[in-house]
Structures are given as structure tokens and as C-alpha cells.
PyMOL Python script that loads the backbone (N, CA, C, O; Angstrom):
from pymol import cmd

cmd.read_pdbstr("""\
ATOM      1  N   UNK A   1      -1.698  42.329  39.558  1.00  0.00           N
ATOM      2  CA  UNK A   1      -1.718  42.691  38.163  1.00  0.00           C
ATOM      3  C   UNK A   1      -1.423  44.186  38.046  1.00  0.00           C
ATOM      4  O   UNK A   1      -1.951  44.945  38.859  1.00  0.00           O
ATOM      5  N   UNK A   2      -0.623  44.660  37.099  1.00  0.00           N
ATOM      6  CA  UNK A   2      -0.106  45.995  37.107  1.00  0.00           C
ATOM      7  C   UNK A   2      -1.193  46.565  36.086  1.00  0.00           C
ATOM      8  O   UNK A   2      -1.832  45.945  35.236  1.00  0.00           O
ATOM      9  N   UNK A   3      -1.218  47.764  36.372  1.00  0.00           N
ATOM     10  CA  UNK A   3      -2.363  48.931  35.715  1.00  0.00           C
ATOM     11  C   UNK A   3      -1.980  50.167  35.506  1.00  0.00           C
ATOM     12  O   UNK A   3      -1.887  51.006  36.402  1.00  0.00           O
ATOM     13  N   UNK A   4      -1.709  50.382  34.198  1.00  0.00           N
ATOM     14  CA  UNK A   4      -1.124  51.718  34.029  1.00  0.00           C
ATOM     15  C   UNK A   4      -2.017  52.769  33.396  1.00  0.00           C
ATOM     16  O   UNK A   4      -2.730  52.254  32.534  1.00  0.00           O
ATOM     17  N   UNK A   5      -2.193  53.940  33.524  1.00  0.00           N
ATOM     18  CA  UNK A   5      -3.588  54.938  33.529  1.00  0.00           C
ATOM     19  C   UNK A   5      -1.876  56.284  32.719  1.00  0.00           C
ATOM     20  O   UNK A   5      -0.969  56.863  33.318  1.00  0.00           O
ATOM     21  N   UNK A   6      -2.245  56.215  31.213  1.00  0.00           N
ATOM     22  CA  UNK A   6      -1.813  57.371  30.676  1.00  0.00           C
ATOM     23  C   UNK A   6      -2.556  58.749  30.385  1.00  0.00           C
ATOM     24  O   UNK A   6      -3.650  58.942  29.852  1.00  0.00           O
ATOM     25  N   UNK A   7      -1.672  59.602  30.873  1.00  0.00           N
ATOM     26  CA  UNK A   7      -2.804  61.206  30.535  1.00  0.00           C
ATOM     27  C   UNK A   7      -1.979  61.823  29.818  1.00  0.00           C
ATOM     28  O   UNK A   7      -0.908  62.019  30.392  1.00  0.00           O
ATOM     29  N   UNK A   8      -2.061  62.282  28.597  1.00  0.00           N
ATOM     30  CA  UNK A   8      -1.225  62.741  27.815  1.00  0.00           C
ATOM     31  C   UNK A   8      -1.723  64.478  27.673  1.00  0.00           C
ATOM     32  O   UNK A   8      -2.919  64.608  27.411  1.00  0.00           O
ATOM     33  N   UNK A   9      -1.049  65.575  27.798  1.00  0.00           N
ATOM     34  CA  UNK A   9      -1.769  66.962  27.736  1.00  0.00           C
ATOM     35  C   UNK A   9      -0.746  67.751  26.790  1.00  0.00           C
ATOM     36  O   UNK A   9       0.421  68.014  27.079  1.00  0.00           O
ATOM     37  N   UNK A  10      -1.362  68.053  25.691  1.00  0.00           N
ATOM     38  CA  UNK A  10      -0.465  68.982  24.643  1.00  0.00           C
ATOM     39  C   UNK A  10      -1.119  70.649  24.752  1.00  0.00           C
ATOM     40  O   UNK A  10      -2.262  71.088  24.873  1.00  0.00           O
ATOM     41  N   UNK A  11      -0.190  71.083  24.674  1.00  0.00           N
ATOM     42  CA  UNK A  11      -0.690  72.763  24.881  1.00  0.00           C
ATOM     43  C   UNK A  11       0.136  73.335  23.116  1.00  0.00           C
ATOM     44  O   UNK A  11       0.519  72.609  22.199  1.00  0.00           O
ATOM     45  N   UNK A  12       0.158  74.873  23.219  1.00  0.00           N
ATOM     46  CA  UNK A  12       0.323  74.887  21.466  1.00  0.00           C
ATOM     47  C   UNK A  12       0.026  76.610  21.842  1.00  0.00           C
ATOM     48  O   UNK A  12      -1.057  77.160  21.643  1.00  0.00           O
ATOM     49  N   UNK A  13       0.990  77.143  22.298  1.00  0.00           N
ATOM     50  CA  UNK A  13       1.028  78.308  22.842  1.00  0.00           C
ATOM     51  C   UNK A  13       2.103  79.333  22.050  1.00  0.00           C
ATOM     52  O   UNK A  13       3.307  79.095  21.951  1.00  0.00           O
ATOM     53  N   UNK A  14       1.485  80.416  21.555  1.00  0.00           N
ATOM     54  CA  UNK A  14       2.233  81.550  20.965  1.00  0.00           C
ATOM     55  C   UNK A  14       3.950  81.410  21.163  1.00  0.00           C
ATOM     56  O   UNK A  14       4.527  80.995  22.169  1.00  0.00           O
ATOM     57  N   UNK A  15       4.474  81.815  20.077  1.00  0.00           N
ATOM     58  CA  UNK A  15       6.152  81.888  20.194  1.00  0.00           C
ATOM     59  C   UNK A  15       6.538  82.469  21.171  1.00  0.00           C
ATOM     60  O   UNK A  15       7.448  82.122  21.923  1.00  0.00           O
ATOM     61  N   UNK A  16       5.623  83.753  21.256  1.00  0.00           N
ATOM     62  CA  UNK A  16       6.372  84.712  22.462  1.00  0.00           C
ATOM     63  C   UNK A  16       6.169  84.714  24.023  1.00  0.00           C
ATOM     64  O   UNK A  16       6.821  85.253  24.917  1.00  0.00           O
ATOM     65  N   UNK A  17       4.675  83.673  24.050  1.00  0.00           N
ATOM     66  CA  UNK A  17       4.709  82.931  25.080  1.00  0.00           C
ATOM     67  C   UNK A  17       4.993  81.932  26.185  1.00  0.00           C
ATOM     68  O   UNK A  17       4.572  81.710  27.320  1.00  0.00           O
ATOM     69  N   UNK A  18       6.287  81.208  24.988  1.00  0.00           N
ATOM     70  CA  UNK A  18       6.487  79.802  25.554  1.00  0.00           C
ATOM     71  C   UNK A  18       7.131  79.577  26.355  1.00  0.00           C
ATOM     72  O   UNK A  18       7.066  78.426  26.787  1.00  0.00           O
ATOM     73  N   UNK A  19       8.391  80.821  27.186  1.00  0.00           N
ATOM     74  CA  UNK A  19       9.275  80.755  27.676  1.00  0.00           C
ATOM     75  C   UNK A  19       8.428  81.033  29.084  1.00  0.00           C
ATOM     76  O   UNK A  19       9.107  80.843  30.093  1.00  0.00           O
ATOM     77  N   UNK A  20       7.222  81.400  29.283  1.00  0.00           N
ATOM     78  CA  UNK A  20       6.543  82.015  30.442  1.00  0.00           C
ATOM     79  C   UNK A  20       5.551  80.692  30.933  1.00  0.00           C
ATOM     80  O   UNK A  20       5.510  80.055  31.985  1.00  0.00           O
ATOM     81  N   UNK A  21       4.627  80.580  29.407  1.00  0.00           N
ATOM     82  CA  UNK A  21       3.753  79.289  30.107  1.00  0.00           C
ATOM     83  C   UNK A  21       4.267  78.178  29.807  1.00  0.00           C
ATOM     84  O   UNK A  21       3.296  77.422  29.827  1.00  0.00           O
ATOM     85  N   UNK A  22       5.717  77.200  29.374  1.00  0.00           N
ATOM     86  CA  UNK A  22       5.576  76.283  29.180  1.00  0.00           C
ATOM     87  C   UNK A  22       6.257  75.356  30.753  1.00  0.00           C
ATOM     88  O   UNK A  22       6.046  74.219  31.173  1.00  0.00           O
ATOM     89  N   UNK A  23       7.167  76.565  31.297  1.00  0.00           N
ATOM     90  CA  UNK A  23       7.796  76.207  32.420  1.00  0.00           C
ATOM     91  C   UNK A  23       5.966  76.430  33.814  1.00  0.00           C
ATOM     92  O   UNK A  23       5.755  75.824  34.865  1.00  0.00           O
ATOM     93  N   UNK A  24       5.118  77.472  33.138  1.00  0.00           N
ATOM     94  CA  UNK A  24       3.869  77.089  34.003  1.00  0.00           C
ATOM     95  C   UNK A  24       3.279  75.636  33.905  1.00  0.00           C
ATOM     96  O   UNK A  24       2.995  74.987  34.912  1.00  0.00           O
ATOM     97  N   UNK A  25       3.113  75.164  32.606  1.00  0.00           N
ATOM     98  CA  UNK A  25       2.405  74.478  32.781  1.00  0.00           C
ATOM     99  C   UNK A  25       3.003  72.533  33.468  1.00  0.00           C
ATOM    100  O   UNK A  25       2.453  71.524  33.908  1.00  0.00           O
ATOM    101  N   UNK A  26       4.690  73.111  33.085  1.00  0.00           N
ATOM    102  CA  UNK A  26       4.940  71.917  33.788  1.00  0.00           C
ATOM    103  C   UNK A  26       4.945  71.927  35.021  1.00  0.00           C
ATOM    104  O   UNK A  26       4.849  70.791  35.486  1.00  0.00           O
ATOM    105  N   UNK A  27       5.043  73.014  36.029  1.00  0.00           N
ATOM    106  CA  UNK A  27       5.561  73.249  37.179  1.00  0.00           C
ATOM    107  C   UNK A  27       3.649  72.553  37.705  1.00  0.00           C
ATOM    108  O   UNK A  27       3.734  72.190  38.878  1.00  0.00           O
ATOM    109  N   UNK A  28       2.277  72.343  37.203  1.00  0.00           N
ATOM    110  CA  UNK A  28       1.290  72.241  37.378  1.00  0.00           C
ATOM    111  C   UNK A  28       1.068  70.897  36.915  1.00  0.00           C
ATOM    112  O   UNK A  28       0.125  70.151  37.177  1.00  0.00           O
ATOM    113  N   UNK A  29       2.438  70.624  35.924  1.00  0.00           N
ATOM    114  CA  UNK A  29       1.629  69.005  35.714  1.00  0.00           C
ATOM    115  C   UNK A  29       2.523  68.237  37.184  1.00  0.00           C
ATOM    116  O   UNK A  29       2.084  67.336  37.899  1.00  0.00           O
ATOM    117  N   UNK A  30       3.776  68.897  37.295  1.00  0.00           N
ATOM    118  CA  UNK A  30       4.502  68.434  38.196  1.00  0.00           C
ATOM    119  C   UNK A  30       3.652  68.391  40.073  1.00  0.00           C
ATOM    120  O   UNK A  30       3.801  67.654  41.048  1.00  0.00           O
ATOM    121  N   UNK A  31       3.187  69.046  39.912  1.00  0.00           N
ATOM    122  CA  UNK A  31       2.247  69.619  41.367  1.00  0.00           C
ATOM    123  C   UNK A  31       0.571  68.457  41.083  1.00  0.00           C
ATOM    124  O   UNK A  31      -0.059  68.182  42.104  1.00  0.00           O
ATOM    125  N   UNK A  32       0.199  68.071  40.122  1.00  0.00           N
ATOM    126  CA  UNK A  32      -1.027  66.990  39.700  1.00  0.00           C
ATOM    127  C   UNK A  32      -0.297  65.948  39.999  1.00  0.00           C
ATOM    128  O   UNK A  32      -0.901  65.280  40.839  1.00  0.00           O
ATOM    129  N   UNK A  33       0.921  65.387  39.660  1.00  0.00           N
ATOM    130  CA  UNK A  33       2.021  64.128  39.372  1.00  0.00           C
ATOM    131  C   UNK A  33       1.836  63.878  40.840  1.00  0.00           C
ATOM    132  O   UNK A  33       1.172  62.956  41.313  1.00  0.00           O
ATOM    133  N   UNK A  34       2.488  64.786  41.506  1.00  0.00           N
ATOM    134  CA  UNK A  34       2.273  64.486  43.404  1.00  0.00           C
ATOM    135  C   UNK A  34       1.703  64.260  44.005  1.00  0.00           C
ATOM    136  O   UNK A  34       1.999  63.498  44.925  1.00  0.00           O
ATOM    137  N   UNK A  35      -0.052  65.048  43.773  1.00  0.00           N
ATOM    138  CA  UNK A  35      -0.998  64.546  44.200  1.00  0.00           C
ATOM    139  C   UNK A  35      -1.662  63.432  43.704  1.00  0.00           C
ATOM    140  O   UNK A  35      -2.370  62.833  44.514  1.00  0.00           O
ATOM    141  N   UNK A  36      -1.617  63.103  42.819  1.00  0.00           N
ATOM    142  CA  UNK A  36      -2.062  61.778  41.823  1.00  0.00           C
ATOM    143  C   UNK A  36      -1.333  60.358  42.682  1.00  0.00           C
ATOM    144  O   UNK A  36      -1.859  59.296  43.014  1.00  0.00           O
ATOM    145  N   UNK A  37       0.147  60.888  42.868  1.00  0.00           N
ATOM    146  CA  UNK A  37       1.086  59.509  43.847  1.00  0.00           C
ATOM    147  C   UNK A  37       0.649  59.679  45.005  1.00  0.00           C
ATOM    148  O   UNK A  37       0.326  58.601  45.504  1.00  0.00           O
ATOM    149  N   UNK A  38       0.478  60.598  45.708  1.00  0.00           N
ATOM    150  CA  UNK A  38       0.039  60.349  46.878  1.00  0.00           C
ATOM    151  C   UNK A  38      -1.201  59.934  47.139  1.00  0.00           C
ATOM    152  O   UNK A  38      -1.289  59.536  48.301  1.00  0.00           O
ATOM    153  N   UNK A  39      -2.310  59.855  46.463  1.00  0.00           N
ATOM    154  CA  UNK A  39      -3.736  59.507  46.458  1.00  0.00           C
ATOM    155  C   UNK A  39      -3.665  57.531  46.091  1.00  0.00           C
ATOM    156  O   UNK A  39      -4.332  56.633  46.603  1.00  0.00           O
ATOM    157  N   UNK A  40      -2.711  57.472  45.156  1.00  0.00           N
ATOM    158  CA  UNK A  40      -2.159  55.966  44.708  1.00  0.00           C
ATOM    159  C   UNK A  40      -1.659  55.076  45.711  1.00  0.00           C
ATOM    160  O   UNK A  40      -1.849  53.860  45.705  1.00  0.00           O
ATOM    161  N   UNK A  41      -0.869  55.859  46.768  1.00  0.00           N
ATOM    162  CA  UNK A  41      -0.085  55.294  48.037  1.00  0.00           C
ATOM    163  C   UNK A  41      -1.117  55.139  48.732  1.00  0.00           C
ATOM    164  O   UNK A  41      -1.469  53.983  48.966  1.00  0.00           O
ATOM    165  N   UNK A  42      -1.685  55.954  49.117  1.00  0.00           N
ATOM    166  CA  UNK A  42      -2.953  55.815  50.310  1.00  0.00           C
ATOM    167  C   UNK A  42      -4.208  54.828  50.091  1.00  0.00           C
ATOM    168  O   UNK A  42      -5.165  54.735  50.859  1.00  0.00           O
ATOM    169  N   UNK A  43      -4.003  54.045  48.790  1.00  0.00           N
ATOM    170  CA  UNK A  43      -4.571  52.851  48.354  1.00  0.00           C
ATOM    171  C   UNK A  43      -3.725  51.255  48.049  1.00  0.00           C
ATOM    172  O   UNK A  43      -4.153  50.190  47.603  1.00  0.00           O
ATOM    173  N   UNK A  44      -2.283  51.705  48.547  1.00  0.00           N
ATOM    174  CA  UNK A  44      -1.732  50.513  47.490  1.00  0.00           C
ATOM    175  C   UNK A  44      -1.969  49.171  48.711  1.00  0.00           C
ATOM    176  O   UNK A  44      -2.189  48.956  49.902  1.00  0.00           O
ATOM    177  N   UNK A  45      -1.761  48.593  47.543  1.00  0.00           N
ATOM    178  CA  UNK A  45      -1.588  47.066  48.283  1.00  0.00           C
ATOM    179  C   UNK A  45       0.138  46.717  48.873  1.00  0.00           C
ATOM    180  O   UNK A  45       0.574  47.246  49.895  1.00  0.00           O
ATOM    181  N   UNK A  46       0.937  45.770  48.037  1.00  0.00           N
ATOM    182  CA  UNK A  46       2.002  45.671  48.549  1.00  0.00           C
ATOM    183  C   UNK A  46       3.335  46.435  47.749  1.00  0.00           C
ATOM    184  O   UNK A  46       4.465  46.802  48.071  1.00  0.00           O
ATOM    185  N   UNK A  47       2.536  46.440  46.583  1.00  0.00           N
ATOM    186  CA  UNK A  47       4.072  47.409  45.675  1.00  0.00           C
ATOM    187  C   UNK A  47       3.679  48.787  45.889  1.00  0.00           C
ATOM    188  O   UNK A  47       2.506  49.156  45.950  1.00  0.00           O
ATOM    189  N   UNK A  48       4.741  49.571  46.007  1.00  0.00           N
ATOM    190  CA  UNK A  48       4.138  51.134  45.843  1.00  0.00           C
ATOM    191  C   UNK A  48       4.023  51.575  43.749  1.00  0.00           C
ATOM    192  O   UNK A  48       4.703  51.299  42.760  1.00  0.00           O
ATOM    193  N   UNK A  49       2.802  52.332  44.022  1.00  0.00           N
ATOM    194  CA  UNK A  49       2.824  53.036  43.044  1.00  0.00           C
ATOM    195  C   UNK A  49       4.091  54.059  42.481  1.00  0.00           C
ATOM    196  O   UNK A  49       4.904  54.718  43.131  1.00  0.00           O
ATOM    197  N   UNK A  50       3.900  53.901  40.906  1.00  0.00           N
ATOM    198  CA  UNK A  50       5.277  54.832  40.523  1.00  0.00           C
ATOM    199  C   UNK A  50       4.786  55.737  39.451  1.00  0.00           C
ATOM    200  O   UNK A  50       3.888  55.226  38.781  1.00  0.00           O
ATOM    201  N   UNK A  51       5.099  56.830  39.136  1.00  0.00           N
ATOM    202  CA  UNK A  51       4.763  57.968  38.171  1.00  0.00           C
ATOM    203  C   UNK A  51       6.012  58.647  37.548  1.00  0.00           C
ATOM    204  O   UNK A  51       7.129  58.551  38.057  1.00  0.00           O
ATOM    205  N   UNK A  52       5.700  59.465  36.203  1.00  0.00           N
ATOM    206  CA  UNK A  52       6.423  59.494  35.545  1.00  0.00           C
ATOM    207  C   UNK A  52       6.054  61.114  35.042  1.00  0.00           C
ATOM    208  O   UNK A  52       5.066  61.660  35.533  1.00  0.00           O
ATOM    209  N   UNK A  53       6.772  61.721  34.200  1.00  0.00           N
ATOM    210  CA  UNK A  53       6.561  62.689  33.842  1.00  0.00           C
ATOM    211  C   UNK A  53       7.404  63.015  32.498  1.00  0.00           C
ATOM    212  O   UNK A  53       8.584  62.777  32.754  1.00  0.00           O
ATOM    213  N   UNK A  54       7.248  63.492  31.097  1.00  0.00           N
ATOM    214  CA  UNK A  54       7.695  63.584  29.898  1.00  0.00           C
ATOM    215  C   UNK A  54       7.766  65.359  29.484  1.00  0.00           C
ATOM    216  O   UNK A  54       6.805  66.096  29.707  1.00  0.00           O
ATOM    217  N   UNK A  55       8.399  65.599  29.180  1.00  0.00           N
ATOM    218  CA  UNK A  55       8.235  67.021  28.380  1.00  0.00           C
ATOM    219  C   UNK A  55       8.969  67.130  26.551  1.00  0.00           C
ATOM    220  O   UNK A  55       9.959  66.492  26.194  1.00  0.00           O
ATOM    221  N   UNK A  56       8.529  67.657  26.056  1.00  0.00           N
ATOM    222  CA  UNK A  56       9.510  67.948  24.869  1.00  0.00           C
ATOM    223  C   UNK A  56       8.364  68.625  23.826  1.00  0.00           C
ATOM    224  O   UNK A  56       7.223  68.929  24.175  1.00  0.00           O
ATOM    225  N   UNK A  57       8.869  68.776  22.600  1.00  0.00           N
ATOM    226  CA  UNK A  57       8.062  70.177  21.641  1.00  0.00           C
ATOM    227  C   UNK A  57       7.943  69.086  20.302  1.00  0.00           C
ATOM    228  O   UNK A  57       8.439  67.972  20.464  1.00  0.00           O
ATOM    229  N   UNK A  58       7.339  69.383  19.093  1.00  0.00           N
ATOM    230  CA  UNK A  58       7.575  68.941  17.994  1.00  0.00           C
ATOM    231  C   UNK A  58       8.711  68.694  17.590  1.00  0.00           C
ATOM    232  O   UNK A  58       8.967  67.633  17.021  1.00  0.00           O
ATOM    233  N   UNK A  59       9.614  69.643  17.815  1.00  0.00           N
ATOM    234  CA  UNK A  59      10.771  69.532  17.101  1.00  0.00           C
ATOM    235  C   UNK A  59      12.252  68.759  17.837  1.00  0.00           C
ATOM    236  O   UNK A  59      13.320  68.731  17.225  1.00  0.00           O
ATOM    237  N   UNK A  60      12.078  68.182  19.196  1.00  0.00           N
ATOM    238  CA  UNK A  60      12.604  67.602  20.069  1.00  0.00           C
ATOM    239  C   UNK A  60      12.296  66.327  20.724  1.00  0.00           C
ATOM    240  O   UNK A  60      11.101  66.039  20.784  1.00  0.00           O
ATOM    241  N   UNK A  61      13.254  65.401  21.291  1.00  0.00           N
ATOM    242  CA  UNK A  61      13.089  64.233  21.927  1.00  0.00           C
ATOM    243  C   UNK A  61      12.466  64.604  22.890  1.00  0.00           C
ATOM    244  O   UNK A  61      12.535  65.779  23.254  1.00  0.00           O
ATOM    245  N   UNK A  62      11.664  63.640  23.570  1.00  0.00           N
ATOM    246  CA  UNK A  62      10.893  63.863  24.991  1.00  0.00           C
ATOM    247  C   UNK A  62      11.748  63.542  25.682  1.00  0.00           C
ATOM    248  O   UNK A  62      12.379  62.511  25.449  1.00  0.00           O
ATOM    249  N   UNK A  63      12.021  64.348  26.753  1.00  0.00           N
ATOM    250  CA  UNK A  63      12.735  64.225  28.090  1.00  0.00           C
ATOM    251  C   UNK A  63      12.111  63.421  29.239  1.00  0.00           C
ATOM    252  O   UNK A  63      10.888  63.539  29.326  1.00  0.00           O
ATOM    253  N   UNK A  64      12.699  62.645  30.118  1.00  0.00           N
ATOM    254  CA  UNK A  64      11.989  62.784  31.469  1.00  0.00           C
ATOM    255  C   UNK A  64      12.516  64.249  32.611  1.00  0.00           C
ATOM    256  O   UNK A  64      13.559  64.879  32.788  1.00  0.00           O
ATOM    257  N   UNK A  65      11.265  64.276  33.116  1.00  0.00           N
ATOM    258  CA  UNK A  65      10.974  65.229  34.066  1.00  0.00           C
ATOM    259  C   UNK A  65      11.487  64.802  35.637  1.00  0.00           C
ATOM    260  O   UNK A  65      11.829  63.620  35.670  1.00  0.00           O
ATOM    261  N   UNK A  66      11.590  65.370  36.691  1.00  0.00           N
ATOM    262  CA  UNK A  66      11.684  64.613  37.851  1.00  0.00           C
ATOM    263  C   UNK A  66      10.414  65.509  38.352  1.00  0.00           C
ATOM    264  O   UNK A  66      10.169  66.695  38.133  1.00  0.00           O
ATOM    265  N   UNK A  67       9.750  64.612  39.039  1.00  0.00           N
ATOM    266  CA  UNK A  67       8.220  64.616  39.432  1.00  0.00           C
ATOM    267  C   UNK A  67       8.406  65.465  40.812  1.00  0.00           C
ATOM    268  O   UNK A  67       7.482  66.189  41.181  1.00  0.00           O
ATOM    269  N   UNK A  68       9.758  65.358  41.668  1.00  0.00           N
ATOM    270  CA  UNK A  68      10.382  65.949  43.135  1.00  0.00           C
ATOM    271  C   UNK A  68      11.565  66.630  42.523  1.00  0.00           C
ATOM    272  O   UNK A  68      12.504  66.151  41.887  1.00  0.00           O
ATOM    273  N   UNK A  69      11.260  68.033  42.914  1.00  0.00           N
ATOM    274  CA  UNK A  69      12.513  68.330  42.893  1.00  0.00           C
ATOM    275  C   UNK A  69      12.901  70.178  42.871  1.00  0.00           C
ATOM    276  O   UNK A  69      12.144  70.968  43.435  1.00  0.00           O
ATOM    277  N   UNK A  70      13.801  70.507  42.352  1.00  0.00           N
ATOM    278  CA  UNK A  70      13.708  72.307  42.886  1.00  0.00           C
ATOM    279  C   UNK A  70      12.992  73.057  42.922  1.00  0.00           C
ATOM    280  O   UNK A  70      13.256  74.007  43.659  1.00  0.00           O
ATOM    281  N   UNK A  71      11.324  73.086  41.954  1.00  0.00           N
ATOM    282  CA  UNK A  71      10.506  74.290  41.992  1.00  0.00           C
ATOM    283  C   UNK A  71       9.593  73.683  43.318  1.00  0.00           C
ATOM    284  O   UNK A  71       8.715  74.508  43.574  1.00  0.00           O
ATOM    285  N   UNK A  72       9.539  72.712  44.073  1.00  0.00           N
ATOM    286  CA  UNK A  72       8.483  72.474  45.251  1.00  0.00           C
ATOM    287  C   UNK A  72       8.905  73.197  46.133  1.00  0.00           C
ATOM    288  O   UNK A  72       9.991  73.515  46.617  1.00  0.00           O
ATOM    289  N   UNK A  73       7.153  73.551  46.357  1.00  0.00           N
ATOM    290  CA  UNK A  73       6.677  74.700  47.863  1.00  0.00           C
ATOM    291  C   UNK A  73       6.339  74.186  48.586  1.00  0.00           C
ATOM    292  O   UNK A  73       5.493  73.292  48.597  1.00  0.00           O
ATOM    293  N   UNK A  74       7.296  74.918  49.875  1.00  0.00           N
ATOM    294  CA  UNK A  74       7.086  74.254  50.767  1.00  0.00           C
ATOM    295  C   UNK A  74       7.175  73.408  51.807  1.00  0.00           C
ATOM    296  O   UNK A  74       6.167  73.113  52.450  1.00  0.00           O
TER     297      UNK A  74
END
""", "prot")
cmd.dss("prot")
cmd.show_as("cartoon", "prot")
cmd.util.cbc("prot")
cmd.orient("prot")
């Protein structure tokens, strides 16, 4: 039986801030996303677990994110 666990996190950060923390705070949801799959794998049964990641503002479509990919350390 499939089980899906949504965490939804809105932030709401100054104009002149957004260009500094909004790429922080994804680069941190992106770095939770990894550890969250890897904690999922080290339990699964026969399907592997899969995760997802969304970004976008009020005034924009939500994007997908890639959960792997150029800002990882390491």
C-alpha cells in the first residue's frame, strides 16, 4: 500500500532579501529531501521510495526542483 507524507514550508521574506535567502532555503530543503530518501531506503520493502521537491512565489507556477544535482557537497 503506498503512503505519501506531505511537508509543505512557506517562508515570506523581505524584497531585498529574496535573492540571498530564497536560493538558502532551497539549497536546505534540498539537503532534508536527501536525508529524508535515504532514511526511506534503509527501510523499504520491495519498491524504492521516491521524493519530490516544488518551488515557486505567489505570483508564479510551481516548478519542480531536482532533489540531486549542482549545489551538492561533496
Amino acid at each position: 500500500m503506498a503512503y505519501t507524507i506531505t511537508i509543505e514550508l512557506r517562508v515570506d521574506f523581505d524584497t531585498a532579501n529574496v535573492k540571498i535567502k530564497n536560493p538558502m532555503m532551497l539549497k536546505l530543503a534540498r539537503q532534508s529531501a536527501r536525508e529524508l530518501l535515504t532514511r526511506a531506503m534503509m527501510i523499504q520493502d520491495q519498491r524504492a521510495p521516491s521524493i519530490m521537491i516544488t518551488d515557486g512565489d505567489f505570483f508564479s507556477e510551481s516548478k519542480d526542483v531536482a532533489v540531486f544535482g549542482d549545489d551538492e557537497e561533496g
